[in-house]
C-alpha positions in Angstrom: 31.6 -24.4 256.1 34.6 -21.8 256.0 36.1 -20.9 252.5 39.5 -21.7 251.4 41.9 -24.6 251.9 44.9 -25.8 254.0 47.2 -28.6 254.0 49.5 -29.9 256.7 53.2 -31.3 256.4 56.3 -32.2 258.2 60.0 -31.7 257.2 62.6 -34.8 257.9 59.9 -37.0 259.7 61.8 -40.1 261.0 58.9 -41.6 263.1 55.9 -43.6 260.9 53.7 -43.7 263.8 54.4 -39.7 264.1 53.5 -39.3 260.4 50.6 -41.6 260.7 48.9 -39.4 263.8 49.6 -36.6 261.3 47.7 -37.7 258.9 44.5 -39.1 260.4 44.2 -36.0 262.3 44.9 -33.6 259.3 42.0 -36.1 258.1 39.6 -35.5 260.5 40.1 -31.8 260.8 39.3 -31.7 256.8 42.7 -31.0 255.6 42.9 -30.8 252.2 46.2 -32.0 251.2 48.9 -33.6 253.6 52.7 -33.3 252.5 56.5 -34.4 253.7 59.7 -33.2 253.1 63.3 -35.3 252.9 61.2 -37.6 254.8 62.5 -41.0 255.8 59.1 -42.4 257.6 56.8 -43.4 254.8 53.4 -43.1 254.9 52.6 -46.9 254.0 54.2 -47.7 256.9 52.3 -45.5 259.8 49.9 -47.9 261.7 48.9 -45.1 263.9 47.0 -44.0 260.7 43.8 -46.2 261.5 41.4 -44.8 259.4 43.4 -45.4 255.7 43.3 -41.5 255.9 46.2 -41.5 253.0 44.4 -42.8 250.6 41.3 -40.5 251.2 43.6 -37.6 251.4 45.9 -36.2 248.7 49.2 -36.8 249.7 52.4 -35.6 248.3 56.0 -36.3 249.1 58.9 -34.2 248.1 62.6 -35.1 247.9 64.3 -32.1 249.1 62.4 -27.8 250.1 63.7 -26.9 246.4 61.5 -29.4 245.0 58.1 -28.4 247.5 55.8 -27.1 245.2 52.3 -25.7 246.7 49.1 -24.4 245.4 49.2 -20.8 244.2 48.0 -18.4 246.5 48.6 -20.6 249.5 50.5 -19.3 252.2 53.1 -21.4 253.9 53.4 -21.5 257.7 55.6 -22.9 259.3 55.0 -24.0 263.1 58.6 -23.7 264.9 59.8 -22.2 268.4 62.0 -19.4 267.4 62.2 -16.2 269.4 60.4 -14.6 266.3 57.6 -16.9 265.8 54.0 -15.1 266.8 51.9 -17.4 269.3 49.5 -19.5 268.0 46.4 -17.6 269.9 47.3 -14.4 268.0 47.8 -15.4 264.9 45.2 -15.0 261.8 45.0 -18.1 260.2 45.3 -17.4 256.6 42.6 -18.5 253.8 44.9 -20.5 251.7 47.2 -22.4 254.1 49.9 -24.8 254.5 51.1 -25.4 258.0 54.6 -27.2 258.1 56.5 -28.6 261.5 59.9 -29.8 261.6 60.8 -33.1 262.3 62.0 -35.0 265.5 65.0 -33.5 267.4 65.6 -31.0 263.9 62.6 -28.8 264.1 62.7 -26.9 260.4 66.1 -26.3 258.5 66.8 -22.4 257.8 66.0 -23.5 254.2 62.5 -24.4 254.8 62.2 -21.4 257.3 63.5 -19.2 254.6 60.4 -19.9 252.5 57.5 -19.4 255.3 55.1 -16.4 254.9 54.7 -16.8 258.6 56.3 -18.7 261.4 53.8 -19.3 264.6 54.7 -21.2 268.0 52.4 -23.2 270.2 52.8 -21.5 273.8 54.6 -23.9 275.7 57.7 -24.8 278.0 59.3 -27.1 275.5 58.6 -28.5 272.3 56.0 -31.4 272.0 55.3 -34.5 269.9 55.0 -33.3 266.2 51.5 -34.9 265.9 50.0 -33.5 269.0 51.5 -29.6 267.8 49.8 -30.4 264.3 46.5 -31.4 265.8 46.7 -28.3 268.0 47.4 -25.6 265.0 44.7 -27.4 262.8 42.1 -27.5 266.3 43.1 -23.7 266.1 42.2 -23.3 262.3 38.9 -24.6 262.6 37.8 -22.5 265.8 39.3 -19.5 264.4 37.4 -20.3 261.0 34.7 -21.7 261.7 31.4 -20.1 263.5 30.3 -21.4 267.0 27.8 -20.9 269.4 29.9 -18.3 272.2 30.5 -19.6 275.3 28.4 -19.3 278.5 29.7 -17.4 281.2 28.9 -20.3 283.6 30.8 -23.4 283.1 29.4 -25.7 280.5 27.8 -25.9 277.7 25.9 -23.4 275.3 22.6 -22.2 276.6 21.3 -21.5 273.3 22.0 -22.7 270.2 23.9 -21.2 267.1 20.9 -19.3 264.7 21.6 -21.0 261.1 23.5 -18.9 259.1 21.4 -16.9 256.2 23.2 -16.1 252.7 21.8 -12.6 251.7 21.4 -12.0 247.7 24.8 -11.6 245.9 26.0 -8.2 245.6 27.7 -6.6 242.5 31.0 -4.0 243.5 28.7 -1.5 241.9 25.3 -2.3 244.1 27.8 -2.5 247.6 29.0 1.0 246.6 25.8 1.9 246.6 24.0 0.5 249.5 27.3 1.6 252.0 26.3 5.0 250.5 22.7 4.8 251.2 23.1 3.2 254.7 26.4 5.7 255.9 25.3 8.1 258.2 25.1 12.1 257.4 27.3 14.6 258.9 24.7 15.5 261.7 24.0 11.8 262.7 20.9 11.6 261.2 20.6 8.7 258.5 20.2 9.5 254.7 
């Protein structure tokens, strides 16, 4: 389990069968919240969305980006091909995130662009369905974020599996202080 949040969103979304791959994959990737912006598609209307995943996901809808209004402390990102943009496999996915793409043929308004912490592009040629580039970034999240087995050097699968994770005692600030001092090494190399 990884700690923190994110939601997924798209601004000026024409397309309900774009909106509804959106949102069942932003449900099955464990998205949080799912949002639009000056949307036209409505989310009732998205038959791609199989699984019902709007009503099992909070979903909000705003009017205009002056009226968006996110969590505090979450860090919008927006997912855009500008020359700026850092590519998706180098980018630190924040704790507290909200990943926004633009809508068919508009990609995001300078408004929207105006208010991202971050702006990240998917490496390709050209710019690809807006529910394929979601699934991708939120793919991205969760191997970034999440702890896996490595991979074998051979083709194929793991050869051994991923030891469960232990949770040590909790620490105090004070008692970290003092086991970094007790475990950093003296001058001469020798330990303490």
């Amino acid at each position: 389990m990884t700690r923190g949040y994110f939601g997924i969103g798209v601004e000026g979304v024409d397309k309900a069968m774009n909106l509804g791959s959106l949102v069942r994959s932003a449900h099955a990737f464990g998205a949080s919240f799912v949002f639009t912006v000056a949307a036209t598609a409505r989310v009732e209307d998205a038959r791609s969305d199989t699984a019902n995943s709007a009503e099992r996901v909070p979903f909000y809808s705003f009017v205009s980006v002056e009226s968006m209004r996110l969590p505090e402390g979450c860090r919008l990102v927006g997912i855009e091909l500008t020359d700026d943009a850092v590519e998706l496999p180098s980018f630190r996915h924040p704790r507290l995130a909200a990943y926004v793409l633009g809508g068919e043929r508009r990609g995001l308004t300078p408004a929207l662009l105006a208010r991202c912490a971050d702006v990240v592009r998917i490496p390709t040629r050209f710019s690809i369905n807006l529910g394929t580039a979601g699934a991708i970034v939120m793919y991205d999240r969760l191997l970034s974020t999440r702890r896996f087995a490595d991979r074998p050097v051979r083709p194929g699968g793991p050869v051994e599996t991923l030891p469960p994770h232990v949770f040590g005692a909790p620490l105090r600030r004070r008692e970290r202080r003092t086991a970094a001092s007790v475990t950093k090494p003296a001058p001469d190399g020798d330990q303490q």
